[in-house]
C-alpha positions as a printed NumPy array, in Angstrom:
array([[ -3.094, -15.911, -14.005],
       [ -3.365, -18.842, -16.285],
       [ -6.632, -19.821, -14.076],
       [ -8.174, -16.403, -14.073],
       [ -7.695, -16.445, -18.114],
       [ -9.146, -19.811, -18.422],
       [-12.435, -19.014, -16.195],
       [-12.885, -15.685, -16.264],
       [-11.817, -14.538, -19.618],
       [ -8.403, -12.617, -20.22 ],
       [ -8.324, -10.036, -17.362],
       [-10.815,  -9.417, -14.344],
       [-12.656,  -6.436, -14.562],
       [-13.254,  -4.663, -12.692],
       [-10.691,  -6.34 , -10.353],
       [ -9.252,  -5.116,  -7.155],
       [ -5.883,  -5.364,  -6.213],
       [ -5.035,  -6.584,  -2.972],
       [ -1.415,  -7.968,  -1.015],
       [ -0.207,  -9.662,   2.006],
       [  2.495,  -9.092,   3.79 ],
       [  4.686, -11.932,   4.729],
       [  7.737, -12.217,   6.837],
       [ 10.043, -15.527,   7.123],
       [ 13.47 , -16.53 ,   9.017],
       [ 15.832, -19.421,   8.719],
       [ 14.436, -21.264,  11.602],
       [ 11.167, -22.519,   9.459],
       [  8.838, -19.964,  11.1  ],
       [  6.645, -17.941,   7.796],
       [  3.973, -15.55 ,   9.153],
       [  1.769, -13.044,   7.565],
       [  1.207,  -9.433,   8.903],
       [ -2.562,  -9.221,   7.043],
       [ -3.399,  -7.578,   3.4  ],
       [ -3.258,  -3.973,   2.077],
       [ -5.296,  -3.014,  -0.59 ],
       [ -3.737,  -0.759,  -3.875],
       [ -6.409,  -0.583,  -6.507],
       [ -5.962,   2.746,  -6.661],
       [ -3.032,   3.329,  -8.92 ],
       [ -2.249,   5.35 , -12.414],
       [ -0.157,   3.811, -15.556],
       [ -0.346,   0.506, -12.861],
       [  1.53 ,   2.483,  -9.799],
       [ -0.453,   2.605,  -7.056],
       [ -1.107,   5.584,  -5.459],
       [ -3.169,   5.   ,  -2.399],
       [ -2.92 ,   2.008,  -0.468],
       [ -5.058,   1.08 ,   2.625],
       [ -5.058,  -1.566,   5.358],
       [ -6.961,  -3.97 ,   6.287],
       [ -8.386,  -4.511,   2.818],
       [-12.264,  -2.974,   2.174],
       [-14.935,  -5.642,   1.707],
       [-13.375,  -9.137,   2.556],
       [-14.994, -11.421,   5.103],
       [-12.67 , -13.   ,   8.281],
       [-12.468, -15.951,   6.106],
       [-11.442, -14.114,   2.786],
       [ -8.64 , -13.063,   4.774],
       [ -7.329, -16.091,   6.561],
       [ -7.469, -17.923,   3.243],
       [ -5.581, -14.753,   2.281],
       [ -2.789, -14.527,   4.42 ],
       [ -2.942, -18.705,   4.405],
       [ -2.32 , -18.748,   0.317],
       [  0.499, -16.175,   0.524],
       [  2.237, -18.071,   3.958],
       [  2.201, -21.153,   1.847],
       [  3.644, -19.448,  -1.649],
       [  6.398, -17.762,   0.723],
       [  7.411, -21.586,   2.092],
       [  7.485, -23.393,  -1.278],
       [  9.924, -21.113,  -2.477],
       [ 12.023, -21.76 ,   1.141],
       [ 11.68 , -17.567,   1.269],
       [ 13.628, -15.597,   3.43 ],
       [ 13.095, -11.918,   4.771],
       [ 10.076,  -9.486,   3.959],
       [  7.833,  -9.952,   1.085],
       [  4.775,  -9.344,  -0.678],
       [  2.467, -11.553,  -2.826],
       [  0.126,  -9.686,  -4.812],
       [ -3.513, -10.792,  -5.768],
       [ -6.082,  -9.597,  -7.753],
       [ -9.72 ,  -9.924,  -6.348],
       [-12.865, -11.012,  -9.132],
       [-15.867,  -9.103,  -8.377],
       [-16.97 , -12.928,  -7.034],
       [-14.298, -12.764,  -4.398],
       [-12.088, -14.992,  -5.711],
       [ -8.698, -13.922,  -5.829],
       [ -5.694, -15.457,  -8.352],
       [ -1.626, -14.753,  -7.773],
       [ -0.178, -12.258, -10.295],
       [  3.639, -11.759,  -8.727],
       [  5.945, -11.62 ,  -5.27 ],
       [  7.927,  -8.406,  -4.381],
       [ 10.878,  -9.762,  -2.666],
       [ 11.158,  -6.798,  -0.464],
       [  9.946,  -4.063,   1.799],
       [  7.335,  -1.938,  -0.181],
       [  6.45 ,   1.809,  -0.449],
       [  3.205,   1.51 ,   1.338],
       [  4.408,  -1.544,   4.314],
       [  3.333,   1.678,   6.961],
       [ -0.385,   0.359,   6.931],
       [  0.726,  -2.659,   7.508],
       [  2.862,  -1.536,  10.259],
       [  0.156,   0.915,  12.14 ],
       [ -2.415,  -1.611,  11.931],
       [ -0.037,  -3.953,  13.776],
       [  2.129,  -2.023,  15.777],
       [  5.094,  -4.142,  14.487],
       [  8.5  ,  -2.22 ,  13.334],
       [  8.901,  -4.479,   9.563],
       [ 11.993,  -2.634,   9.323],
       [ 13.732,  -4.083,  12.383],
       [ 12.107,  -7.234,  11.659],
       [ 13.779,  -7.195,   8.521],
       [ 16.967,  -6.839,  10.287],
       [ 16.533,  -8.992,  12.956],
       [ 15.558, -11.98 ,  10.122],
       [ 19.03 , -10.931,   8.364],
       [ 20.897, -11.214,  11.353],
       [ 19.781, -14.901,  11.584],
       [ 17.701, -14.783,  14.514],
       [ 14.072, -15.818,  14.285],
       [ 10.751, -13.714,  13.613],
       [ 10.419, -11.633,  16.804],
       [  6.684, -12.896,  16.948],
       [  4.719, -15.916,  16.097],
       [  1.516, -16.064,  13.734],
       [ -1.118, -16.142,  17.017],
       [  0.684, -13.025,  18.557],
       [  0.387, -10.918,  15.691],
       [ -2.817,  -9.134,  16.54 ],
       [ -4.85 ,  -6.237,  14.055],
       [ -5.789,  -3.045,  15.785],
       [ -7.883,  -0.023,  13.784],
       [ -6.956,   0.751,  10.215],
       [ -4.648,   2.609,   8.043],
       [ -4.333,   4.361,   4.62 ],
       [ -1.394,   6.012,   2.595],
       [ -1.116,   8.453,   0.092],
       [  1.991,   9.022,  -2.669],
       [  2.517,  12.668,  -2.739],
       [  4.136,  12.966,  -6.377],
       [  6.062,  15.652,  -8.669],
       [  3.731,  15.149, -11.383],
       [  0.33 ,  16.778, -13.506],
       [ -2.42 ,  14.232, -12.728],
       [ -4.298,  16.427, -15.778],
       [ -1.377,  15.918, -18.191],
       [ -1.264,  11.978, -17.884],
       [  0.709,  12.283, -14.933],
       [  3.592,  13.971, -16.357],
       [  6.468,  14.253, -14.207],
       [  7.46 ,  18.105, -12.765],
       [ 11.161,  18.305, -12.164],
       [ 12.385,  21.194,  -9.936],
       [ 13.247,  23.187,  -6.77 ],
       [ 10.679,  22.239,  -3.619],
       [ 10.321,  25.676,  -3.119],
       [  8.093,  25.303,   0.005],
       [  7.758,  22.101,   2.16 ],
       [  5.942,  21.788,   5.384],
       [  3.922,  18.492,   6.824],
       [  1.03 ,  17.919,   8.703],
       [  0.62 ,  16.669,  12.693],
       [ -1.839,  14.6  ,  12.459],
       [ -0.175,  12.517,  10.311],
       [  2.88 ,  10.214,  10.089],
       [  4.823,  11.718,   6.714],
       [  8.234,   9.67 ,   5.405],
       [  9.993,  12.042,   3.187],
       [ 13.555,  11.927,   2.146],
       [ 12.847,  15.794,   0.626],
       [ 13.722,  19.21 ,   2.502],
       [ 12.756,  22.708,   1.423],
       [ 15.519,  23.519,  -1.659],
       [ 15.881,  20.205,  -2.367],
       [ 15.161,  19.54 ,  -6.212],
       [ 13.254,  16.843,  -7.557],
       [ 15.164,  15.138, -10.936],
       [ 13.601,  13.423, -13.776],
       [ 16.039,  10.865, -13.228],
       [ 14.376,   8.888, -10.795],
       [ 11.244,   8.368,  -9.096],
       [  8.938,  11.53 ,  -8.472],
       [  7.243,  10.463,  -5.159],
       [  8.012,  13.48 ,  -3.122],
       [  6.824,  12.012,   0.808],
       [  3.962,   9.069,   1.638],
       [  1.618,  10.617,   3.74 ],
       [ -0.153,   7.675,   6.033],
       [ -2.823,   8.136,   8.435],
       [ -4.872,   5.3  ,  11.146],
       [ -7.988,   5.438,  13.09 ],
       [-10.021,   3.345,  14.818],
       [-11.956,   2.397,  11.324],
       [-11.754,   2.801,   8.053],
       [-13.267,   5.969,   7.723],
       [-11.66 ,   7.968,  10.603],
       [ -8.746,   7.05 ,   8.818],
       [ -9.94 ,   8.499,   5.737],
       [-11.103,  11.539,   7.696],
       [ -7.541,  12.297,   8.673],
       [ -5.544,  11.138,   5.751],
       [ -7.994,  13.715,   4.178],
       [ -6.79 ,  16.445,   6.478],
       [ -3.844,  16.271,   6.806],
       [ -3.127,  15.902,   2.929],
       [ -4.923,  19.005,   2.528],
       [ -2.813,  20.595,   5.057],
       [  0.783,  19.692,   3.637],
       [  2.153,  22.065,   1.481],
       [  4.508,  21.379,  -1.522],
       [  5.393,  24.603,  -3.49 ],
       [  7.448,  24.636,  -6.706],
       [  6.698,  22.016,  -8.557],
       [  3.765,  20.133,  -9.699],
       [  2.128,  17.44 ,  -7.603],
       [ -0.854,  14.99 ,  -7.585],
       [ -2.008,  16.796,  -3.792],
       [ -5.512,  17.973,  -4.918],
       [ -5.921,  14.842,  -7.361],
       [ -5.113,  12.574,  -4.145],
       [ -7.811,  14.621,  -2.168],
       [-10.421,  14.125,  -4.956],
       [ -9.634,  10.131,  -4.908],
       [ -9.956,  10.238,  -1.157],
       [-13.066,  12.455,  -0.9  ],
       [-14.899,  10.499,  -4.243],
       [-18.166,   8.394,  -3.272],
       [-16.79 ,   5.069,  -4.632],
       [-13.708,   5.457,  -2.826],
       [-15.542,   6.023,   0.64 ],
       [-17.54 ,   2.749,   0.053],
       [-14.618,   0.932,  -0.406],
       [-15.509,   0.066,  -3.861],
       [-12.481,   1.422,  -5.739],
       [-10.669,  -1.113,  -8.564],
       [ -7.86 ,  -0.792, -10.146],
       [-10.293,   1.291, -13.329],
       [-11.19 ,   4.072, -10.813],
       [ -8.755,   6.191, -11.734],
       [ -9.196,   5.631, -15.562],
       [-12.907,   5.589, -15.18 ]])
């Protein structure tokens, strides 16, 4: 941060927002599972996450996935965890923080890899070693996840409490939900109702079908974000893959 202050001014706009996913045991082995991209977010949440990351070159990414490996080992890590980035619009990218856990949106990052993080997890706090090594992790297609919140996106995201009147979830799409019809969303916690998270053999057939089956979900009885998520998905910057973390603002 201290870097991106001293050479590019006090913040980087407009700056994309992009994380790797690393993994590491007790037996010395660190790998990482490739980048997401998040710069779609509201009051900094994200809201829509996507892997692999829009716009970076082979190299951008190994240097990537190389910086985050190596900021994972000098802190002897242990487990699943994220180190976040944000991108300049010159491709450079500078550290901001490590999540030192599994994240909302690691489904990208396990249907572009076909890897289970959760049992890895496990398996790593067992004390056995990473079930794979850095060359057998392998990238296939692409993925992309929505946040399906209790909220007004045209009231600055004001949070709905309530009775889910009405839930029912699309095929074509994988949906992780801890809510059933008559449950009740609180104001006490969180308001993210499900994750809705899609994959294709690109990008945009991705998009395509995270489109769909959004609009096909129904959530009745309180407020959500569903239409506002379709509008992000279906908006012209967003299907270039030109999105920062000001498109939602802007």
């Amino acid at each position: 941060a201290a870097a991106a202050r001293g050479r590019l001014g006090p913040s980087l706009p407009p700056a994309r927002h992009g994380e790797v996913q690393v993994f590491a045991d007790n037996h010395g082995n660190a790998v990482n599972l490739f980048e997401r991209d998040c710069s779609v977010q509201r009051r900094h949440q994200k809201i829509i996450e996507e892997a692999p990351a829009p716009g970076l070159t082979e190299a951008q990414r190994r240097d990537l996935g190389d910086a985050a490996v190596r900021a994972a080992r000098a802190i002897d890590y242990r487990g699943a965890g994220t180190v976040e980035f944000l991108f300049s619009p010159e491709g450079e990218f500078f550290f901001m923080e490590m999540n030192t856990r599994l994240q909302v949106e690691h489904p990208v990052t396990e249907l572009i890899t076909g890897e289970d993080l959760v049992a890895w997890q496990l398996a790593v706090a067992e004390g056995r070693p990473l079930p794979k090594s850095q060359e057998q992790i392998q990238r296939h297609g692409a993925a992309m996840e929505v946040r399906l919140y209790a909220e007004n996106p045209y009231q600055q995201f004001l949070p709905s409490a309530g009775p889910l009147e009405q839930l029912r979830w699309p095929a074509q799409v994988r949906v992780d939900s801890g809510f059933e019809a008559g449950d009740r969303v609180s104001d006490h916690y969180d308001p993210m109702i499900a994750k809705l998270i899609s994959t294709g053999a690109d990008r945009e057939e991705a998009r395509r079908r995270l489109v769909s089956g959004l609009k096909d979900a129904t959530a009745l009885g309180v407020e959500t974000n569903q239409a506002f998520l379709s509008a992000c998905l279906e908006h012209p910057t967003f299907i270039q893959g030109e999105a920062t973390t000001a498109f939602v603002d802007n």
